[in-house]
PDB file as gemmi writes it, atoms N, CA and C in Angstrom:
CRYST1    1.000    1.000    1.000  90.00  90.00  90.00 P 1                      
ATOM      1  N   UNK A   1      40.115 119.174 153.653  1.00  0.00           N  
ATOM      2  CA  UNK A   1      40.710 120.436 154.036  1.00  0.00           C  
ATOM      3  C   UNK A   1      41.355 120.296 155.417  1.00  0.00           C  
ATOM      4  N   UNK A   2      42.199 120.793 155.400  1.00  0.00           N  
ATOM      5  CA  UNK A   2      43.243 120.867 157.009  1.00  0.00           C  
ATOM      6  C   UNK A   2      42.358 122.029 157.635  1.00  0.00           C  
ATOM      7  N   UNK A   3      42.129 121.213 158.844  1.00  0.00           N  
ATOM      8  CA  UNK A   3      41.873 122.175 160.831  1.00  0.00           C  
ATOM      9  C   UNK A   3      42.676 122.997 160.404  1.00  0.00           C  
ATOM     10  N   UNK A   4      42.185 124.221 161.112  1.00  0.00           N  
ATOM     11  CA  UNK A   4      43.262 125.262 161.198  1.00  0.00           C  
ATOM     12  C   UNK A   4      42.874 125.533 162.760  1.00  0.00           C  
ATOM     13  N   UNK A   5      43.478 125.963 163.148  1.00  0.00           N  
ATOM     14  CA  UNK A   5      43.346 126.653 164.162  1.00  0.00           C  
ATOM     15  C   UNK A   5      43.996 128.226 164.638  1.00  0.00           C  
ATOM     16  N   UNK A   6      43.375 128.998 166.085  1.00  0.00           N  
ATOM     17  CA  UNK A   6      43.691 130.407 165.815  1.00  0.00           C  
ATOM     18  C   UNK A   6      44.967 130.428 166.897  1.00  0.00           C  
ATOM     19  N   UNK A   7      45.528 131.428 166.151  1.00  0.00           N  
ATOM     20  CA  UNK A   7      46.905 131.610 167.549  1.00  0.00           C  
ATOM     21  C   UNK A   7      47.122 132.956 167.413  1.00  0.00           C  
ATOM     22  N   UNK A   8      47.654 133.629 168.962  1.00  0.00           N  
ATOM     23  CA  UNK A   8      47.695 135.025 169.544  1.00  0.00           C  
ATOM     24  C   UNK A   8      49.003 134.980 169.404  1.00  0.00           C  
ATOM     25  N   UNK A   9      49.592 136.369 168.769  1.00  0.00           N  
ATOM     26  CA  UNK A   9      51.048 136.637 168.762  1.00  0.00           C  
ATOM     27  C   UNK A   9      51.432 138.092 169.665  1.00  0.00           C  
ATOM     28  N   UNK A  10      51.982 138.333 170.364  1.00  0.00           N  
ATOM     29  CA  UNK A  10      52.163 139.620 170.831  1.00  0.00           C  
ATOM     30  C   UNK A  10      53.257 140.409 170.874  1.00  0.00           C  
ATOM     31  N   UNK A  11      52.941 141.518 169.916  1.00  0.00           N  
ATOM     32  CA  UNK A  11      54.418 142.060 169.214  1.00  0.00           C  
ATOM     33  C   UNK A  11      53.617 143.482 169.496  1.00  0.00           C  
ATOM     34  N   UNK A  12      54.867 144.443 169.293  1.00  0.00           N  
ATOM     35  CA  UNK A  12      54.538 145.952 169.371  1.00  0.00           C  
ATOM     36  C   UNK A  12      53.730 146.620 168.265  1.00  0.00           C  
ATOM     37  N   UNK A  13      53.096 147.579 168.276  1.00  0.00           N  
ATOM     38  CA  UNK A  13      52.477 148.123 167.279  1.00  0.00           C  
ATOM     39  C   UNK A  13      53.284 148.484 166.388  1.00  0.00           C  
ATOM     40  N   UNK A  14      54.402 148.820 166.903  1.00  0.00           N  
ATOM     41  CA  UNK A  14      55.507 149.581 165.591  1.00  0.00           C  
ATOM     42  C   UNK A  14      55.916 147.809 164.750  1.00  0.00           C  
ATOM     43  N   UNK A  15      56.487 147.255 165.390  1.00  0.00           N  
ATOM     44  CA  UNK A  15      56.780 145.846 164.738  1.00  0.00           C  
ATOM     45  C   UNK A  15      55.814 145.262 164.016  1.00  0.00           C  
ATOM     46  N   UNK A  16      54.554 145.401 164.266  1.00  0.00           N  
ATOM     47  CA  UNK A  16      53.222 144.664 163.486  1.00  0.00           C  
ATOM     48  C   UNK A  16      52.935 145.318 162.141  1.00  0.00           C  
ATOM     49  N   UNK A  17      52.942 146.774 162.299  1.00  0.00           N  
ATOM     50  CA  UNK A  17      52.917 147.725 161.582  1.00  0.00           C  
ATOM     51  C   UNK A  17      54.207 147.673 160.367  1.00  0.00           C  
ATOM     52  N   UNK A  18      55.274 147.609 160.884  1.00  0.00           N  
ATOM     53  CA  UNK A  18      56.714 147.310 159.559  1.00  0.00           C  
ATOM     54  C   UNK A  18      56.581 145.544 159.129  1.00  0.00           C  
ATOM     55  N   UNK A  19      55.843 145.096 160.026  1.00  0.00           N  
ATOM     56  CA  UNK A  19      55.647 143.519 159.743  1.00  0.00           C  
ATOM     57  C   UNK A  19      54.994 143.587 158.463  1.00  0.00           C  
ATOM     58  N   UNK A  20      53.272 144.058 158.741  1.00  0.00           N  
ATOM     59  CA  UNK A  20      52.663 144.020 157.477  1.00  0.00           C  
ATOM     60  C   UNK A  20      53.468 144.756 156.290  1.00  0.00           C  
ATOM     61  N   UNK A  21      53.996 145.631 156.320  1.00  0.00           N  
ATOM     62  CA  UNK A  21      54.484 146.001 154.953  1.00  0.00           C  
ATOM     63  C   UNK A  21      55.092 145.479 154.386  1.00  0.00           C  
ATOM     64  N   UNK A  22      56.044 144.837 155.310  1.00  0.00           N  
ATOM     65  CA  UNK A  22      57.041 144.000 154.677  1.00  0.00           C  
ATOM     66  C   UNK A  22      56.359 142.951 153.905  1.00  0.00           C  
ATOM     67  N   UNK A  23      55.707 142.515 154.506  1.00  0.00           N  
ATOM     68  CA  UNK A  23      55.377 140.994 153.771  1.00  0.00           C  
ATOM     69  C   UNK A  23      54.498 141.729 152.702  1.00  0.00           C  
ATOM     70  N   UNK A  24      53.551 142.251 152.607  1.00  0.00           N  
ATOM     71  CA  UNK A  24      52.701 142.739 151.553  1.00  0.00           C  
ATOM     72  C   UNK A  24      53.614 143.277 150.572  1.00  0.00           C  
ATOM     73  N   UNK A  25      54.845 143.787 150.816  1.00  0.00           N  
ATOM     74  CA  UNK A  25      55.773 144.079 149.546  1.00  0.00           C  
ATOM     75  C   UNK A  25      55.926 142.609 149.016  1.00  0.00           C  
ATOM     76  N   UNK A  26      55.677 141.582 150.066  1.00  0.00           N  
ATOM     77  CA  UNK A  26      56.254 140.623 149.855  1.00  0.00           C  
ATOM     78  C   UNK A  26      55.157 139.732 148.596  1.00  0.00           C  
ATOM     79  N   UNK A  27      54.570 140.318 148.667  1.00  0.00           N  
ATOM     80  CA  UNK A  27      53.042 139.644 148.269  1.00  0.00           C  
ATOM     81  C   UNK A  27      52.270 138.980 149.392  1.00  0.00           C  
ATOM     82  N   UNK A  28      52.407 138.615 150.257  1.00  0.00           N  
ATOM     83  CA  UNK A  28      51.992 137.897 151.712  1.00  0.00           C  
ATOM     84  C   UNK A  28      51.577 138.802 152.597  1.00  0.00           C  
ATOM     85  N   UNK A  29      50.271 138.119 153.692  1.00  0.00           N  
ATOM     86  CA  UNK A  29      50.112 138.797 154.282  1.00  0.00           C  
ATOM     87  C   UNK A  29      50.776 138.326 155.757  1.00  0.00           C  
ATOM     88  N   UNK A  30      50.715 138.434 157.097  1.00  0.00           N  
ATOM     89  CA  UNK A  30      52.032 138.578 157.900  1.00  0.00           C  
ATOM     90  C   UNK A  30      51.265 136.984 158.783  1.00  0.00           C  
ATOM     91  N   UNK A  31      49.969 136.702 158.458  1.00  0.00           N  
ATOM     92  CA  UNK A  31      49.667 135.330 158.780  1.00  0.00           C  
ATOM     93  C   UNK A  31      50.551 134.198 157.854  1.00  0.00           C  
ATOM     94  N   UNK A  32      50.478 134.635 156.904  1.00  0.00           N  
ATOM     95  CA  UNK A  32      51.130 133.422 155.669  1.00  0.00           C  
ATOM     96  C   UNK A  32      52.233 133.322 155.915  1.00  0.00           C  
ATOM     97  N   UNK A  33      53.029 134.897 156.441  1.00  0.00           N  
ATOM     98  CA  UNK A  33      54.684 134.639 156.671  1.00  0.00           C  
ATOM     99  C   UNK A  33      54.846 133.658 158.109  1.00  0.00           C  
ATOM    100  N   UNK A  34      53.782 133.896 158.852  1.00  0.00           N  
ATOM    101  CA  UNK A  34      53.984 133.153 160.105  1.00  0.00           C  
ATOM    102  C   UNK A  34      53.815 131.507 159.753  1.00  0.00           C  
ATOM    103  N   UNK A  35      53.270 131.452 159.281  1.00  0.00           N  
ATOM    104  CA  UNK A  35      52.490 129.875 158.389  1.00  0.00           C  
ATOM    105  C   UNK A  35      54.283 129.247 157.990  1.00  0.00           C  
ATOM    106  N   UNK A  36      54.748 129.908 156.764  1.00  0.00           N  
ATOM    107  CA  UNK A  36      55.676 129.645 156.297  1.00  0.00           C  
ATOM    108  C   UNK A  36      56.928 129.767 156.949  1.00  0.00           C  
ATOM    109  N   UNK A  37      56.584 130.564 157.997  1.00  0.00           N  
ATOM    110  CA  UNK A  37      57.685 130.136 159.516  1.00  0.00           C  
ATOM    111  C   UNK A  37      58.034 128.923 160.422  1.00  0.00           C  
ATOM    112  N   UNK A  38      56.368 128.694 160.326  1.00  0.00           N  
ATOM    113  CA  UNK A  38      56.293 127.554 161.199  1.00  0.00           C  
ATOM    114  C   UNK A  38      56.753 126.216 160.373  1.00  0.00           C  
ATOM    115  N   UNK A  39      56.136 126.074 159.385  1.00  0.00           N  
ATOM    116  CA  UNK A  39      56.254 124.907 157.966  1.00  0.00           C  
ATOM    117  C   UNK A  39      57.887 125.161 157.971  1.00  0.00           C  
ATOM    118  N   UNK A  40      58.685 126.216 158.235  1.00  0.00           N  
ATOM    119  CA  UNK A  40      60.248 125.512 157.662  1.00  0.00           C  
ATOM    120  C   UNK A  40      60.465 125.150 159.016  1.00  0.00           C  
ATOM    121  N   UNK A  41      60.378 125.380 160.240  1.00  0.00           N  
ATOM    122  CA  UNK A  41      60.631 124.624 161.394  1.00  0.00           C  
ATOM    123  C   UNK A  41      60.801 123.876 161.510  1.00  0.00           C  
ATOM    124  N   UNK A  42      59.152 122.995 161.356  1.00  0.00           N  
ATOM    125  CA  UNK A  42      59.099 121.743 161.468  1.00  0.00           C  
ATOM    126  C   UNK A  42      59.752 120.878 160.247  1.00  0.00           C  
ATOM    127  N   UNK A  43      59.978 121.530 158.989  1.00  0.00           N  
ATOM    128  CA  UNK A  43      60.573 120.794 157.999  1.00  0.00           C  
ATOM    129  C   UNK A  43      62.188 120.754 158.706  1.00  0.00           C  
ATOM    130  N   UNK A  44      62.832 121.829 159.650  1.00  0.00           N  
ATOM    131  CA  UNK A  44      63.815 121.303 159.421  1.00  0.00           C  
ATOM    132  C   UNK A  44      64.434 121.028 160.956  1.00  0.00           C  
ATOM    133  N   UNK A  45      62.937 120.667 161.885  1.00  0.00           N  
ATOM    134  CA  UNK A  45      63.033 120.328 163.254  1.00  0.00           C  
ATOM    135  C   UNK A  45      64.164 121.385 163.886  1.00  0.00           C  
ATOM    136  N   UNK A  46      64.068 122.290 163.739  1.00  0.00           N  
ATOM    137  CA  UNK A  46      64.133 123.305 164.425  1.00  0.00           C  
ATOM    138  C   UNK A  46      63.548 125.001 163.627  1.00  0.00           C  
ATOM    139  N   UNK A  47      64.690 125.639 164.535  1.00  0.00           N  
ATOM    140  CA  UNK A  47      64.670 127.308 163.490  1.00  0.00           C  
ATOM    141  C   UNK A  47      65.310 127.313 162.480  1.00  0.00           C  
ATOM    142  N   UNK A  48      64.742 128.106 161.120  1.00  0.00           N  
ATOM    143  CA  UNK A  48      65.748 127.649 159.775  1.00  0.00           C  
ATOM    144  C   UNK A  48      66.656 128.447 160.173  1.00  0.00           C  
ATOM    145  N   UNK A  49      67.274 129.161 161.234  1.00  0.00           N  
ATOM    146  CA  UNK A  49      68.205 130.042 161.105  1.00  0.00           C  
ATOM    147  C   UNK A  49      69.005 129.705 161.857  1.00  0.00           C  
ATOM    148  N   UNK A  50      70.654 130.220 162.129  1.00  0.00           N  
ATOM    149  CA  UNK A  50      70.893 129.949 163.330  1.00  0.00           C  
ATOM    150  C   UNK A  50      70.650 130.843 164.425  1.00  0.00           C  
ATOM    151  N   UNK A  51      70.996 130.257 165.898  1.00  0.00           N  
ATOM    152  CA  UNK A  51      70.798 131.194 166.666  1.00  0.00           C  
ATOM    153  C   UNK A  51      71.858 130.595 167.884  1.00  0.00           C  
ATOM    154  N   UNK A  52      72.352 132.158 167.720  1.00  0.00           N  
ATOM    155  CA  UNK A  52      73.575 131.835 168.603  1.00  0.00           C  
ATOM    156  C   UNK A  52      73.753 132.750 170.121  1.00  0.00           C  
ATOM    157  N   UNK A  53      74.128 132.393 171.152  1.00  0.00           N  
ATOM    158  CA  UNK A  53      74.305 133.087 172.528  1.00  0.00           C  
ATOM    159  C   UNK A  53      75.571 133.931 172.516  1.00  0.00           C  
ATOM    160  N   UNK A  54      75.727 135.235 172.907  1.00  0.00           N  
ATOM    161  CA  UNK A  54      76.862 135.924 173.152  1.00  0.00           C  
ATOM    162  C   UNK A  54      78.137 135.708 171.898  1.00  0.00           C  
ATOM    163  N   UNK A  55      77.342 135.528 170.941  1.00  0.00           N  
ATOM    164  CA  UNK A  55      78.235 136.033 169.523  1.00  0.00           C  
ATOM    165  C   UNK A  55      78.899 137.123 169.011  1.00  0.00           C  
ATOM    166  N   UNK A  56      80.457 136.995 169.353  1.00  0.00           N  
ATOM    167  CA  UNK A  56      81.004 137.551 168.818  1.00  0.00           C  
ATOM    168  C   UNK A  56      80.669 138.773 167.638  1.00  0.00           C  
ATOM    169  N   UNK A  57      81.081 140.039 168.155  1.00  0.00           N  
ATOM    170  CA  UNK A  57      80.394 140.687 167.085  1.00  0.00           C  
ATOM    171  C   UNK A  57      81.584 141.362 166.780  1.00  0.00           C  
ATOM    172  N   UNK A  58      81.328 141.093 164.760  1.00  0.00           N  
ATOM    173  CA  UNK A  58      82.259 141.386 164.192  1.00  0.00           C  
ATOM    174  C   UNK A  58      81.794 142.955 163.534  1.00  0.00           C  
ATOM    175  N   UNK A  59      82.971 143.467 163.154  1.00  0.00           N  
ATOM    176  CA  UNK A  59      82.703 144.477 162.229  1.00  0.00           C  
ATOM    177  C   UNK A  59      82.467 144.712 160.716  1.00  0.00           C  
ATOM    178  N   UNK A  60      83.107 143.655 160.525  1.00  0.00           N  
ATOM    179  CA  UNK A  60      82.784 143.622 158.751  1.00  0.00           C  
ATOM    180  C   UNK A  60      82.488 141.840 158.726  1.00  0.00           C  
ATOM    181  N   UNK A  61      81.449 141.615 157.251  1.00  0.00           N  
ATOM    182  CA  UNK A  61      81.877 139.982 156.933  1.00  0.00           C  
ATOM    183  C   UNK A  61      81.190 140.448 155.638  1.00  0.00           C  
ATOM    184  N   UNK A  62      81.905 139.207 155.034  1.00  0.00           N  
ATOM    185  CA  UNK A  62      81.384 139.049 153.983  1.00  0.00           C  
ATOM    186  C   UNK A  62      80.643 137.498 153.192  1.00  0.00           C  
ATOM    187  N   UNK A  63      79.910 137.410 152.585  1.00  0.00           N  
ATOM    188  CA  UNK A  63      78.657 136.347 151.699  1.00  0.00           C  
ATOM    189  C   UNK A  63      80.277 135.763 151.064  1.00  0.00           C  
ATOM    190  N   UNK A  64      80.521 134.516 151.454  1.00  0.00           N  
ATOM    191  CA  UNK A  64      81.437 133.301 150.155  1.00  0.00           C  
ATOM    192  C   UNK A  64      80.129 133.042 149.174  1.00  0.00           C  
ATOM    193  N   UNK A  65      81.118 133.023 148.053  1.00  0.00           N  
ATOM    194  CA  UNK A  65      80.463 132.399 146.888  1.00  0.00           C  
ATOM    195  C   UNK A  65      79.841 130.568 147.381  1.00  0.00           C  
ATOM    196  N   UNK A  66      80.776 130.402 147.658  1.00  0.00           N  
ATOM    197  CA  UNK A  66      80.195 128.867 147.841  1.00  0.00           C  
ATOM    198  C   UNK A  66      79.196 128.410 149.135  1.00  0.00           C  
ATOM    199  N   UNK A  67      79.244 129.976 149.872  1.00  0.00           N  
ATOM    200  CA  UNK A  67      78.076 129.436 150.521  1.00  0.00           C  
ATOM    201  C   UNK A  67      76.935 130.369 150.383  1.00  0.00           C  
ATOM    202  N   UNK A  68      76.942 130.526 149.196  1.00  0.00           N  
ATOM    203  CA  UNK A  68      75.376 131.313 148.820  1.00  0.00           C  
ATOM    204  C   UNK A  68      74.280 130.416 149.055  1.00  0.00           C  
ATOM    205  N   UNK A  69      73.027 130.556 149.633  1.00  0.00           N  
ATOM    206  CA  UNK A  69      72.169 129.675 150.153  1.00  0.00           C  
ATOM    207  C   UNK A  69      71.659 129.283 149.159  1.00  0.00           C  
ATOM    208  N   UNK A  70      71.134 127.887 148.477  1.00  0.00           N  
ATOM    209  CA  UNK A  70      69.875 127.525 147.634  1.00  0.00           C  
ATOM    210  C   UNK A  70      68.642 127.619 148.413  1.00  0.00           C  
ATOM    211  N   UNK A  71      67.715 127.117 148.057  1.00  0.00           N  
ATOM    212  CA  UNK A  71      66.689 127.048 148.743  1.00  0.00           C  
ATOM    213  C   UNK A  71      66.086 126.000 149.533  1.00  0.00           C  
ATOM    214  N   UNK A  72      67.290 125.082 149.859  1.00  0.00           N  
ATOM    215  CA  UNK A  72      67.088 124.217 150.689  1.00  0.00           C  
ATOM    216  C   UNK A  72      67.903 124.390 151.640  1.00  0.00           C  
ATOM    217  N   UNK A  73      68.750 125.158 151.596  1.00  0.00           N  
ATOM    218  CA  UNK A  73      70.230 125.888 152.689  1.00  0.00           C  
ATOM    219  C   UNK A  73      69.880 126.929 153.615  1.00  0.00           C  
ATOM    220  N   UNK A  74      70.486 127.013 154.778  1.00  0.00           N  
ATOM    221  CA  UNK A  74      70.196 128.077 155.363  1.00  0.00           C  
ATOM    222  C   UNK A  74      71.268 129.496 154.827  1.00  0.00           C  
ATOM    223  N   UNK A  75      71.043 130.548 155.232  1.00  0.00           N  
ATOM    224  CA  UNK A  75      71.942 131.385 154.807  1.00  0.00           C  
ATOM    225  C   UNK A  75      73.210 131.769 155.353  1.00  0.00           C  
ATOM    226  N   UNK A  76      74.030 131.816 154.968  1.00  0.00           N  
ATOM    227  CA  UNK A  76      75.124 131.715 155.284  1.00  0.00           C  
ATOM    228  C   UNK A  76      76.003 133.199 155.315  1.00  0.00           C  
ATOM    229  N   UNK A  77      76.096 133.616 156.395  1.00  0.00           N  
ATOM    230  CA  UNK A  77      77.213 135.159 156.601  1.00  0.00           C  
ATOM    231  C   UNK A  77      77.806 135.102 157.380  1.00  0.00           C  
ATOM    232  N   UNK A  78      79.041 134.911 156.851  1.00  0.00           N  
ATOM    233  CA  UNK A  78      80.487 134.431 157.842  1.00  0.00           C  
ATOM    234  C   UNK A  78      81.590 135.315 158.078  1.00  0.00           C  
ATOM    235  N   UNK A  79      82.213 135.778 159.091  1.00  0.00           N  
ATOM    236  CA  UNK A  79      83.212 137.019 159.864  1.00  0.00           C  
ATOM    237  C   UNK A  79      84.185 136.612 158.903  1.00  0.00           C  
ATOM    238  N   UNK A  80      84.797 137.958 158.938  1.00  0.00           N  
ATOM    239  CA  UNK A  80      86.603 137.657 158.028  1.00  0.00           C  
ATOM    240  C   UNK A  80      86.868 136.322 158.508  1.00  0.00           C  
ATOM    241  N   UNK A  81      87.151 136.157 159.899  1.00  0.00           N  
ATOM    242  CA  UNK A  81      88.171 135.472 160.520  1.00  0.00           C  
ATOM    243  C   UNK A  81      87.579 134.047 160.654  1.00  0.00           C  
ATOM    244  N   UNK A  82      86.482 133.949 159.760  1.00  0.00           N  
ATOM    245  CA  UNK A  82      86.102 132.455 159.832  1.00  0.00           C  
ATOM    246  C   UNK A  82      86.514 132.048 158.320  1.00  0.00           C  
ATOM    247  N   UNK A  83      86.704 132.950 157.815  1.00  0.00           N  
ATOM    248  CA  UNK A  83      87.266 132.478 155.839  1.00  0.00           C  
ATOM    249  C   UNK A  83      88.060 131.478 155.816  1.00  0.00           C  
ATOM    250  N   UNK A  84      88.165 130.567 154.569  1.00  0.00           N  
ATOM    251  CA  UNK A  84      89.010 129.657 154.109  1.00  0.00           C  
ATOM    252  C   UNK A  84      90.011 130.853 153.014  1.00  0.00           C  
ATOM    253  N   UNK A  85      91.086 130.240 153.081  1.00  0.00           N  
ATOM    254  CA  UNK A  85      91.798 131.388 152.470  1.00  0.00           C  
ATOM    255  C   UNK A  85      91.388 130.677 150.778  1.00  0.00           C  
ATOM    256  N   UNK A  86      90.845 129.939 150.589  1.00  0.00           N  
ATOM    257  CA  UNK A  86      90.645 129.410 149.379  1.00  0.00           C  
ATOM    258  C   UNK A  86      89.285 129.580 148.627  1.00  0.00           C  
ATOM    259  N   UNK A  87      88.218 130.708 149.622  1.00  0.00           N  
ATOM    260  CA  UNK A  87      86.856 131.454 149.737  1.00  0.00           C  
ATOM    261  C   UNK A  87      87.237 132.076 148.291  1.00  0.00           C  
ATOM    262  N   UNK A  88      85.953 132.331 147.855  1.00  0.00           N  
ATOM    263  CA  UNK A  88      86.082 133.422 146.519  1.00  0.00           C  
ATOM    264  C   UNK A  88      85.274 134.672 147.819  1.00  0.00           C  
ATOM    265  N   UNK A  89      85.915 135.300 147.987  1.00  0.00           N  
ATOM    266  CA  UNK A  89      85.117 137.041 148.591  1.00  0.00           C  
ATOM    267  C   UNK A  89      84.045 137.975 147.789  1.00  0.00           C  
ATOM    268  N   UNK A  90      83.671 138.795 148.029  1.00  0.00           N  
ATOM    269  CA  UNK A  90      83.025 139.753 147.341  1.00  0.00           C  
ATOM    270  C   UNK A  90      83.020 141.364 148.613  1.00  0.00           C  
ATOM    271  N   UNK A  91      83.487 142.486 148.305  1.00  0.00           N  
ATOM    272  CA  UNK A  91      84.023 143.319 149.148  1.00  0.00           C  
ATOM    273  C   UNK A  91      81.962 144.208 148.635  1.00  0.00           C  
ATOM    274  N   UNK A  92      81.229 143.821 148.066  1.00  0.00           N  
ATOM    275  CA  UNK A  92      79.811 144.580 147.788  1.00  0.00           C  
ATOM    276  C   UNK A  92      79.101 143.667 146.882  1.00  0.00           C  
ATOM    277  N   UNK A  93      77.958 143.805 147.216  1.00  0.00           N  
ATOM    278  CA  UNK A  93      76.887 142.965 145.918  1.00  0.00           C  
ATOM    279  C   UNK A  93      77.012 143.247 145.167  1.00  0.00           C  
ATOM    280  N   UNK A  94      77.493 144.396 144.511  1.00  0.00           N  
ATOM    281  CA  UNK A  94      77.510 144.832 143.079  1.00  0.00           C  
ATOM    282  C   UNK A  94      78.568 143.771 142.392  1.00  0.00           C  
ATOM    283  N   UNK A  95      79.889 143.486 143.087  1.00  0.00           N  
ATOM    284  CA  UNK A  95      80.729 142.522 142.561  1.00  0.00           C  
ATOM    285  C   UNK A  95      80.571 140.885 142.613  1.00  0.00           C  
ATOM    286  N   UNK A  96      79.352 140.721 143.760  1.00  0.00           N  
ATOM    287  CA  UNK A  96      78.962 139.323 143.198  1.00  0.00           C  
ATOM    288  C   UNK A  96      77.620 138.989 142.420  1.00  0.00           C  
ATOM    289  N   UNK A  97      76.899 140.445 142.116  1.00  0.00           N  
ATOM    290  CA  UNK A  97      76.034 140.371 141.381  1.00  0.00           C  
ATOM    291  C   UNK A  97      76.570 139.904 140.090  1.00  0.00           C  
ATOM    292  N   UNK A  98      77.453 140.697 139.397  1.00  0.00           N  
ATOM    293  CA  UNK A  98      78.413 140.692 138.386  1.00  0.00           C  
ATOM    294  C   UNK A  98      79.320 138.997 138.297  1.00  0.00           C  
ATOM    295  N   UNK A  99      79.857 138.620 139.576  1.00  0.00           N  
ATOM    296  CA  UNK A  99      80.277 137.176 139.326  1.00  0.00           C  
ATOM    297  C   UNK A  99      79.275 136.088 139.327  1.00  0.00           C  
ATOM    298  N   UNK A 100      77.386 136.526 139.391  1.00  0.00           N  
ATOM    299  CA  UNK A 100      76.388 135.215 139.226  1.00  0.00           C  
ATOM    300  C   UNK A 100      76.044 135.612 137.977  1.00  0.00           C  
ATOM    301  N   UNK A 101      76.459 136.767 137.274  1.00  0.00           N  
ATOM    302  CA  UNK A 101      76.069 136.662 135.694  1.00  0.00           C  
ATOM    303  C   UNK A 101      74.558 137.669 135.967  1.00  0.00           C  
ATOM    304  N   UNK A 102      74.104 138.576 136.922  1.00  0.00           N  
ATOM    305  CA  UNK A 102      72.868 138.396 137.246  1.00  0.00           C  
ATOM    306  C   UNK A 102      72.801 140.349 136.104  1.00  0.00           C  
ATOM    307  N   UNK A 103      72.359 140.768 135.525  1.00  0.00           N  
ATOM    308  CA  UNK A 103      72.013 141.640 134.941  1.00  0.00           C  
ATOM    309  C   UNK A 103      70.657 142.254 135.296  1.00  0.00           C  
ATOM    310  N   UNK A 104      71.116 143.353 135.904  1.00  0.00           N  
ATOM    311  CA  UNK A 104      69.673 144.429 136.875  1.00  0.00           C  
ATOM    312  C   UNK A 104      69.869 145.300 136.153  1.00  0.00           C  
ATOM    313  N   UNK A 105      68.998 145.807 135.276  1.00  0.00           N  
ATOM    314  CA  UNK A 105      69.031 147.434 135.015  1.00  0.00           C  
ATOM    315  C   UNK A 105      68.428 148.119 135.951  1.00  0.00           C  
ATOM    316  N   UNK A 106      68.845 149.351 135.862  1.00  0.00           N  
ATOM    317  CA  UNK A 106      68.170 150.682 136.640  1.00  0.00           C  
ATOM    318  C   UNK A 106      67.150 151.214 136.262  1.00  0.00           C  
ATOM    319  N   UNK A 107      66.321 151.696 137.210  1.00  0.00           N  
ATOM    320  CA  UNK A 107      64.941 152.150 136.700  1.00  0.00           C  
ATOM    321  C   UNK A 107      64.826 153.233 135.849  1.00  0.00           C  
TER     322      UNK A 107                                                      
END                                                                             
């Protein structure tokens, strides 16, 4: 069995509080999400995300088809003005729900 050891996190009550729910919607509780925080880190020697200084903030962007994340990808949401004009777009999820074939009924 793997050492574990204990670690102190210090976040606001309101943040700890929308933390747990989240993850418990998630099925997880907000230790496991931290667990599985740390595990993609080090899998991918850094943060799985990016993180950027004094970024440009756009008003609209939209998800390319071709860079929809797998699950070895980070996620990808890119400004108009970074598009390839050769991008497939999607102007709402509903229209790239519809171009992955993905069929949701309503409750």
């Amino acid at each position: 069995m793997v050492e574990t050891v204990h670690m102190t996190v210090q976040i606001s009550e309101e943040d700890r509080r929308r933390a747990d729910q989240l993850f418990a919607d998630l099925g997880m509780t907000l230790d496991e999400a931290v667990a599985i925080f740390l595990k993609q880190c080090l899998m991918r020697d850094g943060l799985p995300f990016r993180v950027r200084r004094n970024a440009p903030k756009t008003t609209s962007a939209q998800l390319t088809y071709s860079e929809i994340p797998t699950e070895t990808e980070e996620p990808a949401v890119v400004g108009m003005d970074r598009l390839s004009p050769n991008e497939t777009t999607f102007s709402d999820i509903d229209e790239l729900i519809q171009k992955l074939g993905i069929n949701i009924e309503s409750p």
